[in-house]
N, C-alpha and C positions, 0 to 999 in steps of 0.2 A: 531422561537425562540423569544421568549419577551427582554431574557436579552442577548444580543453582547455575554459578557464573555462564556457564555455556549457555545455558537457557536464557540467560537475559539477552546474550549477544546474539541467541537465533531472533528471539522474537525484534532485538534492536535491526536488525539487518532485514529482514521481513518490514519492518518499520522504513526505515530507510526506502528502499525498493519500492516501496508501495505509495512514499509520496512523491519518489523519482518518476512513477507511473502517472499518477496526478499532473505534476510539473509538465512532462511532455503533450497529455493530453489537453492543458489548458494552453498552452502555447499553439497546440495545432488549431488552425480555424475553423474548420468544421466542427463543430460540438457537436452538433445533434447526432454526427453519426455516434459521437463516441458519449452519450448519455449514459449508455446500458453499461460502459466500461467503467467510466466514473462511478455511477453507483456500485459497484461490484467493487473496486478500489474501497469507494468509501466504508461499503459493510464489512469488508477484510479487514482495513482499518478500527472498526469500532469492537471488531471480536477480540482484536489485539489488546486494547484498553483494559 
């Protein structure tokens, strides 16, 4: 990326998205099937940080 700002707004939007992923997956009642996707959210998330 040439310009900083663009880069903040990918990685805020990737941010965004990924706890709209979370959000869905805690609502839905089955967790355990979706364990493997949470944590996969969650490490996307931490690489973000």
């Amino acid at each position: 990326f040439d310009n900083p700002m663009n880069y903040s707004i990918s990685i805020l939007n990737k941010y965004q998205i990924g706890l709209f992923g979370i959000k869905n997956i805690i609502e839905n009642e089955d967790l355990t099937e979706n364990e493997e996707k949470i944590n996969e959210i969650y490490f996307e998330l931490m690489e973000l940080l």
